[in-house]
Structures are given as structure tokens and as C-alpha cells.
PAZA-353244 format. One line per 3 residues: number of its first residue (from 0); their letters; for each residue z, y, x of N, C-alpha, C. Coordinates in Angstrom, 1 decimal, always signed. Layout:
BEGIN
NUM = a = Z,Y,X,Z,Y,X,Z,Y,X  ... $
//
This chain:
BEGIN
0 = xxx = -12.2,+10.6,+0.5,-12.2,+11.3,+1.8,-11.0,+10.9,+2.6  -11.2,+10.7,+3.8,-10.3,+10.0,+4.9,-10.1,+11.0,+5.5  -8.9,+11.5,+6.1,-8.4,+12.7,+6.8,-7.6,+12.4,+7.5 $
3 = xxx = -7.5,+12.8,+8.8,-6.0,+13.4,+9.9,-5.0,+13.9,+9.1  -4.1,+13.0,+9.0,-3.1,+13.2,+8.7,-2.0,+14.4,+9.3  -1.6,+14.2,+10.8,-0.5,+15.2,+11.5,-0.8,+15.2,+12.5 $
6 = xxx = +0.0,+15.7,+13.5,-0.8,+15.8,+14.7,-1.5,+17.0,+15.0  -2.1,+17.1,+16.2,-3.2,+18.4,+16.7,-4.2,+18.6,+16.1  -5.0,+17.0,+15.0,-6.0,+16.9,+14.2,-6.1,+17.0,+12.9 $
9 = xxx = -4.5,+17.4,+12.8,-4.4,+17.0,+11.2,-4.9,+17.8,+10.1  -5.5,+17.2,+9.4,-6.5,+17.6,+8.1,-8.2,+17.5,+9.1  -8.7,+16.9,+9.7,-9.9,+17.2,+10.5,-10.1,+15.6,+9.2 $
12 = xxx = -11.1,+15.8,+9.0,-12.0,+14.2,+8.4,-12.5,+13.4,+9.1  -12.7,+11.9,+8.1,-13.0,+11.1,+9.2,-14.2,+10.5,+8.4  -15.3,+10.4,+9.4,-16.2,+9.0,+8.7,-15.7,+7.9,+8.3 $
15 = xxx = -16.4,+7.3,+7.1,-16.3,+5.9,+7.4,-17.1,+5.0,+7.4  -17.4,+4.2,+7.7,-18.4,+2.8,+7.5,-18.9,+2.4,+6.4  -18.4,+2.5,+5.0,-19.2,+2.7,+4.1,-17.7,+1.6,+2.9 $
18 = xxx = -18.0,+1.5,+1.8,-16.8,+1.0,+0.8,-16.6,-0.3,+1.1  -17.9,-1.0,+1.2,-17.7,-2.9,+1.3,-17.1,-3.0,+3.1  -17.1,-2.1,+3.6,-17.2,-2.7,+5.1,-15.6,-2.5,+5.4 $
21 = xxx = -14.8,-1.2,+4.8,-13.7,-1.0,+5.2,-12.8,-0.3,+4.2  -11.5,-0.8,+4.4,-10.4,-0.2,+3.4,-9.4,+0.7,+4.2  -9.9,+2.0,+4.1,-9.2,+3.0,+5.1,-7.6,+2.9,+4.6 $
24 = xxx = -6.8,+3.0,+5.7,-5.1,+3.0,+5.4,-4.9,+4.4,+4.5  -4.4,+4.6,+3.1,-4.2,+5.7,+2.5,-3.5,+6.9,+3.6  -3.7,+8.3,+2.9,-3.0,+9.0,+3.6,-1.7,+9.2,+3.4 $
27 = xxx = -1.4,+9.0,+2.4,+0.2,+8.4,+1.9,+0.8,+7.2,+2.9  +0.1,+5.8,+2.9,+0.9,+5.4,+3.5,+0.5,+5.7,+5.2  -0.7,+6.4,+5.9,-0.4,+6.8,+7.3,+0.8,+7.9,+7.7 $
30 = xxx = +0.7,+8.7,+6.7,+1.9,+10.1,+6.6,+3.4,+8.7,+6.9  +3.7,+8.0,+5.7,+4.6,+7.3,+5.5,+5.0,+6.3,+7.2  +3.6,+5.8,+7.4,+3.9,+5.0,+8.7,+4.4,+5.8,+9.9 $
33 = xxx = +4.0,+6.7,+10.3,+3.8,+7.5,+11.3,+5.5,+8.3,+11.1  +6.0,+8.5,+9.8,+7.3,+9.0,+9.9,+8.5,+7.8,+10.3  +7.6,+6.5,+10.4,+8.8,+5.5,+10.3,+9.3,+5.4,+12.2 $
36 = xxx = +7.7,+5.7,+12.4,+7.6,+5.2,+14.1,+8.5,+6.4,+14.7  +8.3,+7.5,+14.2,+9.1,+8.7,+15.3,+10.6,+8.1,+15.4  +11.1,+7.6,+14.7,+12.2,+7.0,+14.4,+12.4,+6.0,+15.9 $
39 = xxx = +11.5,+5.4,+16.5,+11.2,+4.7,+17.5,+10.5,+5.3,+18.7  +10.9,+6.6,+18.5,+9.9,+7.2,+19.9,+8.5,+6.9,+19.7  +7.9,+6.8,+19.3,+6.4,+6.6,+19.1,+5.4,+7.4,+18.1 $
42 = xxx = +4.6,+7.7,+18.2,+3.3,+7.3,+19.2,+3.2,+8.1,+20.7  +3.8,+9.2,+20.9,+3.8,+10.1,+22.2,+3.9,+9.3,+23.4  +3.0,+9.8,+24.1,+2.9,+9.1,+25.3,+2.3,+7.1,+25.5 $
45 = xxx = +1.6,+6.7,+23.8,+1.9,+5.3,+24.1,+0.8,+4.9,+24.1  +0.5,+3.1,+24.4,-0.8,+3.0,+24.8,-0.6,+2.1,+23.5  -1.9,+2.0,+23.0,-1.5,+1.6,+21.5,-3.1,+0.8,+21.5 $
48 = xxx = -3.0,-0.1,+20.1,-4.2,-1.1,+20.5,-4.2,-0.9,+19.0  -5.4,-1.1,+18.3,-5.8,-0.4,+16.8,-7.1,-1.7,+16.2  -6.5,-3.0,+15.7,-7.1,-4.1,+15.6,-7.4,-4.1,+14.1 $
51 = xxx = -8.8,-4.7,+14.1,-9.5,-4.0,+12.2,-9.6,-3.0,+12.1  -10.0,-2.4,+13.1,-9.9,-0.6,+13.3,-10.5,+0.2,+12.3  -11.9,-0.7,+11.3,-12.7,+0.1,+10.5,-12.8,+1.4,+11.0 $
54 = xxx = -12.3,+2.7,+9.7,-12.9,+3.5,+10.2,-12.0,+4.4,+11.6  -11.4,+3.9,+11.9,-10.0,+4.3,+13.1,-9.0,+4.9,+13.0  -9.1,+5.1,+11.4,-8.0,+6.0,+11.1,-6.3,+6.1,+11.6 $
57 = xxx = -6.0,+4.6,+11.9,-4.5,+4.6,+12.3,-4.7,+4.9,+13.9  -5.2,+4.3,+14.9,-5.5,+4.2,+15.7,-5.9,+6.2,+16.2  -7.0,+6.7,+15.4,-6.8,+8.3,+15.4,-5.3,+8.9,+15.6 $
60 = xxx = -4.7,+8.6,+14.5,-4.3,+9.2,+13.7,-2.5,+9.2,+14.9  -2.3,+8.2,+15.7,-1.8,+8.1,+16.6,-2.7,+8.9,+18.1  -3.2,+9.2,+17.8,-4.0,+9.5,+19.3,-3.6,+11.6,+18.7 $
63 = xxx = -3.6,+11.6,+17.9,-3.7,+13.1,+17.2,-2.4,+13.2,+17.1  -1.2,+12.4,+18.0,+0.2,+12.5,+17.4,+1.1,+12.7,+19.1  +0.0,+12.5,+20.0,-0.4,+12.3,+21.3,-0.2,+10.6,+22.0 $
66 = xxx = -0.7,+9.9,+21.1,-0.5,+8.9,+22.3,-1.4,+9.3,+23.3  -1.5,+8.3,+24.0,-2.0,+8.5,+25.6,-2.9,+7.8,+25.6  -3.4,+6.5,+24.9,-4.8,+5.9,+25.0,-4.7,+5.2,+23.7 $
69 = xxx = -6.1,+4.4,+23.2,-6.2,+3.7,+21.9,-7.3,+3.1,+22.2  -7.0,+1.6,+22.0,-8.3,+1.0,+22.0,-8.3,+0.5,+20.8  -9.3,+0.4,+20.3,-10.1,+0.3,+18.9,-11.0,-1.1,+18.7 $
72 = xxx = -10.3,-2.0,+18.3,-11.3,-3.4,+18.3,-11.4,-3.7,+16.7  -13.0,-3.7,+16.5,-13.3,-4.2,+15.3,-14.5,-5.2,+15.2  -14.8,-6.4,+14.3,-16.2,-6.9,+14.6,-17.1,-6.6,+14.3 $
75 = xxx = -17.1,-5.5,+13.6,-18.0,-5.1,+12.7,-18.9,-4.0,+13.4  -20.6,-4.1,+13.9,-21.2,-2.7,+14.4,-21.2,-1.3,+14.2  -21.0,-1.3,+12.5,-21.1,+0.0,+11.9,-19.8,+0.3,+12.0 $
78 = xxx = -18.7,-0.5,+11.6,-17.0,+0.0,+12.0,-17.2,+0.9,+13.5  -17.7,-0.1,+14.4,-17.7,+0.7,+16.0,-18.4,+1.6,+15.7  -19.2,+2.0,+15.4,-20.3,+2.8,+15.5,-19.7,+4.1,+14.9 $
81 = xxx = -19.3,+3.7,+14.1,-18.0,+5.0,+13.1,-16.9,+5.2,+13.7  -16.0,+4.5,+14.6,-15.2,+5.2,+15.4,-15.7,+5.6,+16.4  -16.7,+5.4,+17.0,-17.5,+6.5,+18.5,-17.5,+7.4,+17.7 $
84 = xxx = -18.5,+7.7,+16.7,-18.7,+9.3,+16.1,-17.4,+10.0,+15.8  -16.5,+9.7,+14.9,-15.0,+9.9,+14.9,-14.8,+10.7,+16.3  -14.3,+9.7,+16.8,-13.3,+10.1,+18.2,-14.2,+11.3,+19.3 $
87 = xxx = -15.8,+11.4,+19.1,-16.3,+12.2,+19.6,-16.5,+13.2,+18.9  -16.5,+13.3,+17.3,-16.8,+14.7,+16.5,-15.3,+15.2,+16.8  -14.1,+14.9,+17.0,-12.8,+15.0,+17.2,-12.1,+15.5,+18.8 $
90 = xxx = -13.2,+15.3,+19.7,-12.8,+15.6,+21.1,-12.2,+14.7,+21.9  -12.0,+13.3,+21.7,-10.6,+12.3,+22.1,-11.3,+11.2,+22.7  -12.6,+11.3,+22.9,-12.9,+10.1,+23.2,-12.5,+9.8,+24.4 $
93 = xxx = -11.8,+10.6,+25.4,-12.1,+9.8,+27.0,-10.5,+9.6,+26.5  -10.0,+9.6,+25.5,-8.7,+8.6,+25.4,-9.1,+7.4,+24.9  -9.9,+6.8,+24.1,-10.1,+5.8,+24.0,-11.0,+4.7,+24.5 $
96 = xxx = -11.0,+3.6,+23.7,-12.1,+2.5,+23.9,-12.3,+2.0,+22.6  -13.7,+1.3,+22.3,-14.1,+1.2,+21.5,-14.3,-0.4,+21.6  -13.9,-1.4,+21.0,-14.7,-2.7,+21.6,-15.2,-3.7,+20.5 $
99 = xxx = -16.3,-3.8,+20.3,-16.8,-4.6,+19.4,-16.6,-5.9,+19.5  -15.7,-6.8,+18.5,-15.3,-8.0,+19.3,-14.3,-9.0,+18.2  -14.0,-9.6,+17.5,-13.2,-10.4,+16.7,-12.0,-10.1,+17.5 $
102 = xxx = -10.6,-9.7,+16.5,-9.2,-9.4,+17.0,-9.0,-11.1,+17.8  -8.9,-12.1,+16.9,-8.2,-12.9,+18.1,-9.5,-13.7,+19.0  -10.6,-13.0,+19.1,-11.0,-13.7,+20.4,-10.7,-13.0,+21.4 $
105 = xxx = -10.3,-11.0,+21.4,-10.0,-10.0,+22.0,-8.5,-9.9,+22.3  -7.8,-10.6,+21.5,-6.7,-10.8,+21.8,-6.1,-12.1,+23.4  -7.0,-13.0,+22.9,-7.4,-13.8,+23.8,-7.5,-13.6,+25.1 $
108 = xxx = -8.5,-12.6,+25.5,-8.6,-12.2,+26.5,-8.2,-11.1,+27.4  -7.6,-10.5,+26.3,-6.5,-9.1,+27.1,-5.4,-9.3,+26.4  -4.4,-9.3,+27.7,-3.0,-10.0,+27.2,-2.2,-8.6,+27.6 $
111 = xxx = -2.7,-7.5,+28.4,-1.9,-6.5,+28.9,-1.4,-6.0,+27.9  +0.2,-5.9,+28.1,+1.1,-4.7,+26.9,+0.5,-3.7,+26.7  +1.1,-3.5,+25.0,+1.0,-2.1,+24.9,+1.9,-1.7,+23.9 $
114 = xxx = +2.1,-0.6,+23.7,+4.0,-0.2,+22.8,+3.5,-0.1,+21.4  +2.2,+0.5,+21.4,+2.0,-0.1,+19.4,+1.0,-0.7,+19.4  +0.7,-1.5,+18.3,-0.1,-2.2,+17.6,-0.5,-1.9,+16.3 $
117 = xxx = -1.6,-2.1,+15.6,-1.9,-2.0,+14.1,-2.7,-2.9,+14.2  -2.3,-3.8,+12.8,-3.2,-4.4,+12.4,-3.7,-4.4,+10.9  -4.4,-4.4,+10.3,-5.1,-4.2,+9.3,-6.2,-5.1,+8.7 $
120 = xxx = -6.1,-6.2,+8.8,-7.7,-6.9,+8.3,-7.5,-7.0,+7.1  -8.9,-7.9,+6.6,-9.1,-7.9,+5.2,-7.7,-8.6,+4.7  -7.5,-8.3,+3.2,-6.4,-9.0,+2.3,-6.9,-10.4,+3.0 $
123 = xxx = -7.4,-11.3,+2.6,-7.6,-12.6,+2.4,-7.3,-13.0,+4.4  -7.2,-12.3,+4.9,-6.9,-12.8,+6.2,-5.7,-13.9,+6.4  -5.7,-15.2,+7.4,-4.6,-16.0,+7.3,-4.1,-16.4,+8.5 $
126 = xxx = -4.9,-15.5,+9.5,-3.9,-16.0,+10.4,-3.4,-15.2,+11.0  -2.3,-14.5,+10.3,-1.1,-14.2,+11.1,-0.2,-14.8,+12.3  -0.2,-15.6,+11.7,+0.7,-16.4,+12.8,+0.4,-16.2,+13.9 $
129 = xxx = -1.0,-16.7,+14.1,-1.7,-16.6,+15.5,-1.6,-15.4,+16.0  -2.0,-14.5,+15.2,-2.1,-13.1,+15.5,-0.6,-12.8,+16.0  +0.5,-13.1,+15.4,+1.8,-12.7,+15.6,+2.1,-13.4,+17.4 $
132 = xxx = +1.5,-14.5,+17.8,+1.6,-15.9,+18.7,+1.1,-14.6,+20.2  +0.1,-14.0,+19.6,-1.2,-13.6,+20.7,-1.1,-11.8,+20.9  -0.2,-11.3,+20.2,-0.6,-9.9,+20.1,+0.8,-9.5,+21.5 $
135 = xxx = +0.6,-8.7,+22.4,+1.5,-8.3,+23.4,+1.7,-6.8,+23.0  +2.4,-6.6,+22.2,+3.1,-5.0,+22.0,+4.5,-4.6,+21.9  +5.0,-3.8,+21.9,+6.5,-3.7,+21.7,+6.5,-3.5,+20.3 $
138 = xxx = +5.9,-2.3,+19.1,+5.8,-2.6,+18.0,+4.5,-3.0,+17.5  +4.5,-3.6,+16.1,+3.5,-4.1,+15.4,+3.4,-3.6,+14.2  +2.6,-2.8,+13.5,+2.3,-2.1,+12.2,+1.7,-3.3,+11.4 $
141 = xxx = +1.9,-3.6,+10.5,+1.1,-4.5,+10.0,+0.9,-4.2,+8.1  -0.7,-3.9,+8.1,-0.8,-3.5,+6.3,-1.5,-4.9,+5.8  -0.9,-5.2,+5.3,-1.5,-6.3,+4.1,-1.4,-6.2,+2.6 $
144 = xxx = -1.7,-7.4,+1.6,-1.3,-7.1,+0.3,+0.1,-7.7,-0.3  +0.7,-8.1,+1.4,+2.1,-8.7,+1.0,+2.9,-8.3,+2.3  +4.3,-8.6,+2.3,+5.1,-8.4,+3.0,+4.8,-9.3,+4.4 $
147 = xxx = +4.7,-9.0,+5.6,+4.4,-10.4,+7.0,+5.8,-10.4,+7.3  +6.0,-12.0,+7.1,+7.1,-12.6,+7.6,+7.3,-13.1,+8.7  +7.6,-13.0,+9.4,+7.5,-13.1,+11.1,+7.5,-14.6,+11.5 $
150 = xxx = +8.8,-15.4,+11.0,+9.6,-16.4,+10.8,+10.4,-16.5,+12.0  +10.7,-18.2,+12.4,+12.0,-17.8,+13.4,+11.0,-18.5,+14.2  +9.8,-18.6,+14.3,+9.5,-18.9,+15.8,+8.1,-18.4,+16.1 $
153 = xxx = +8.8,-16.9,+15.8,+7.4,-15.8,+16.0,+8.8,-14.8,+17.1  +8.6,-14.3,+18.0,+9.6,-12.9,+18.5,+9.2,-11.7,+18.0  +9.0,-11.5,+16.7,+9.2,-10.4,+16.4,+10.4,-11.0,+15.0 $
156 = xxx = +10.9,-9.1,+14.9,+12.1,-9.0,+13.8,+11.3,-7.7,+13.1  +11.7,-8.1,+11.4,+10.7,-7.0,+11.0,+12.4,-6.0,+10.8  +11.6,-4.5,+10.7,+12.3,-3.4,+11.1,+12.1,-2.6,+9.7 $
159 = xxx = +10.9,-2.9,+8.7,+10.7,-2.1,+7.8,+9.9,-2.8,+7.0  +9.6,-2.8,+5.6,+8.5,-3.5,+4.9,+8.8,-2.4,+3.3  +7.2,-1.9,+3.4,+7.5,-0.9,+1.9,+6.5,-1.1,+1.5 $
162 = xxx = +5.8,-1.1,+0.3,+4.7,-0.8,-0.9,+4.7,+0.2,-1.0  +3.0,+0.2,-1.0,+2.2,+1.7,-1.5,+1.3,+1.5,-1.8  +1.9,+1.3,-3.6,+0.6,+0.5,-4.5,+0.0,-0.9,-3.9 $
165 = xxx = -0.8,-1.4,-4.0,-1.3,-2.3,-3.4,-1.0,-2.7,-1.8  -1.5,-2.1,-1.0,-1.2,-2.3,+0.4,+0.6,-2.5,+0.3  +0.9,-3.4,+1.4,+2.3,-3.5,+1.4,+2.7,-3.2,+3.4 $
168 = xxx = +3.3,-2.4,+3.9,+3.0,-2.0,+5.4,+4.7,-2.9,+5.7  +4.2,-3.6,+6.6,+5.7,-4.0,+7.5,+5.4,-3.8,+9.0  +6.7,-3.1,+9.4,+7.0,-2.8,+10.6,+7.5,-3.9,+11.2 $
171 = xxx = +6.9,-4.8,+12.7,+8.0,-6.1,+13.3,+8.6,-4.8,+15.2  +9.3,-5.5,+15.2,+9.7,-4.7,+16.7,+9.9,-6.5,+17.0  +9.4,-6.0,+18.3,+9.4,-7.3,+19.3,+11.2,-7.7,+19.8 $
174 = xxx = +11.3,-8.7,+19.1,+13.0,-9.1,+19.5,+13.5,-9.7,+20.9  +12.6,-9.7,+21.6,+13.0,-10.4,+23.3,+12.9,-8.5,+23.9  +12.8,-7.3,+23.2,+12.5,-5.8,+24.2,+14.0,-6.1,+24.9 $
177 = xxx = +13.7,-5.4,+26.2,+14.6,-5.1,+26.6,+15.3,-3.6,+26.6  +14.8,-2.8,+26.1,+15.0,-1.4,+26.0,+15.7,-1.3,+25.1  +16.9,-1.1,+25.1,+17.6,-0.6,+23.2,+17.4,+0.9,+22.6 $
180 = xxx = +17.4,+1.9,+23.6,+17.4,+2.8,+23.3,+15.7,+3.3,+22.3  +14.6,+2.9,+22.4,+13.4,+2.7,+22.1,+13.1,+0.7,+21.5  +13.4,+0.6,+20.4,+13.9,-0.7,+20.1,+12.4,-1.1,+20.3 $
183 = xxx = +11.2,-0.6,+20.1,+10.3,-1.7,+19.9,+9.0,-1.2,+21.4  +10.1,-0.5,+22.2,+9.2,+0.1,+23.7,+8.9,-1.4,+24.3  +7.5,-1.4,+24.6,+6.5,-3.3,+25.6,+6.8,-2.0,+26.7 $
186 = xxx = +6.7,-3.4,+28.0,+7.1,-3.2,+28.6,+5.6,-1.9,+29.6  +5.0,-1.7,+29.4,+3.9,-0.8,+29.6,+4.6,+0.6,+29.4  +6.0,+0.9,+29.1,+6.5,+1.8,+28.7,+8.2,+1.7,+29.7 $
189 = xx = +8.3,+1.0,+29.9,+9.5,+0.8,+30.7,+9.0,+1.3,+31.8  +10.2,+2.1,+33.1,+10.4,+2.3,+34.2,+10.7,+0.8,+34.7 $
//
């Protein structure tokens, strides 16, 4: 069972897409993620982009914490199809978007900031890099089965990296922000 973690929704359930299609983020480590970001002013008020969204649980689970909008990109039909039901059995939909679409061909095409990111694809996924090259956010959540190493010619700086059991979650904050007081605030958040 997949659940709302905190927030206005918290403990509400969530569909999912079914076991082969998606590996929902535990509620251990969403509880875990979500305590790292308040630390950063976030999720309140932020526009947040929720990539390998499956069943939308991070991407929710930030919308239930109040961000302010969430778009949900996954390639999969039944993944979308399961966050429409979600975000509508939950009341939230005119916060979000739903877009059926491969992360870096969607990344490709919308370059507009936004102050979080999650990314989540399958373990065996390898391009990071690109994904690191193409993603426009102030922070970046990232769950894999290893630590993401940014390197020195990616602008991000990671801020956090912890295991939970299998999944391993690292936090990058974008190192060109200009905001110190909100280290990993894109500029979609700046006055």
C-alpha cells in the first residue's frame, strides 16, 4: 500500500500502476526526503516537475505539503492514467499536469525553471548525465540504486546522499543559485 505521507493528504492512499510498471518511492524514504527539503524552504509555494512519476507519489506527496503546481511526466499510459485518478480521487488536480512523454525528450522541450525536481527511473537507467545537462531546477531529488555523482562539469553540488535499503536518495542543489538564503531556490522563485 502506497500512502500520503504529510501534508493536508497525509495517510489518503494512492493507486498504482501495477508491480512490473512501477517502484513507488517507500514511505520511509518520502517521510525521510521531504524532512531533508524543509531544511531548504521547500516544497511550499514551489513549482516542482515529478519525472518517472509512476504512481506520483513524490510529486503528490509535495503537492499535499503545498507546493503550488506539479507536473507529472512519465512514458508509460497506465503510469499517467494512475496519476489522473490519484490527483483527482485526492482533489489537486487543477494543480497539476499530467504529460505522457519520455523525461529527456520532455526535458528537451520545456526548459522553464522550476525549484524541485524528482527524478526516479528505473535502476538500470544511464543517463544521468544528460539528465543532469537538461533538467532546469533549483533542487534535484534523485532515487537510484547508487549514490548520483554530479561531477565537476555538471552545476550541481550534492547537498545530501543516504540509503534506504536498496534505493539510495541524493539531494544536488544547483551551484550557479543565486539565492543563499534558499540554497537550492531556480530562479521561478526569485523576486
Amino acid at each position: 500500500m502506497v500512502r500520503v505521507v504529510g501534508g493536508a493528504l497525509g495517510g489518503r492512499r494512492l493507486e498504482t500502476a501495477g508491480a512490473d510498471a512501477v517502484r513507488p518511492t517507500s514511505d520511509r524514504a518520502r517521510e525521510a526526503i521531504f524532512n531533508m527539503l524543509v531544511g531548504l524552504e521547500l516544497p511550499g509555494g514551489a513549482m516542482v516537475l515529478d519525472l518517472f512519476a509512476g504512481s506520483g507519489a513524490l510529486g503528490i506527496e509535495a503537492l499535499s505539503r503545498d507546493a503550488a503546481h506539479a507536473t507529472f511526466v512519465d512514458s508509460d499510459a497506465a503510469a499517467c492514467r494512475t496519476i489522473s485518478t490519484n490527483l483527482t480521487a485526492l482533489g489537486i488536480s487543477d494543480r497539476a499536469t499530467v504529460v505522457r512523454s519520455d523525461a529527456g525528450r520532455f526535458l528537451a522541450a520545456h526548459s522553464e525553471p522550476v525549484d524541485l525536481a524528482f527524478a526516479d527511473p528505473p535502476y538500470r537507467f544511464d543517463r544521468w548525465s544528460d539528465l543532469l545537462d537538461t533538467v532546469n531546477a533549483g533542487v534535484l531529488v534523485c532515487e537510484s540504486d547508487r549514490e548520483i555523482e554530479p561531477g565537476s562539469n555538471h552545476a550541481w553540488q550534492t547537498h545530501r546522499s543516504r540509503r534506504y535499503g536498496t534505493p539510495v536518495i541524493t539531494i544536488l542543489l544547483r551551484s550557479d543559485s543565486t539565492d543563499s538564503s534558499a540554497a537550492g531556490a531556480s530562479p521561478s522563485r526569485q523576486a
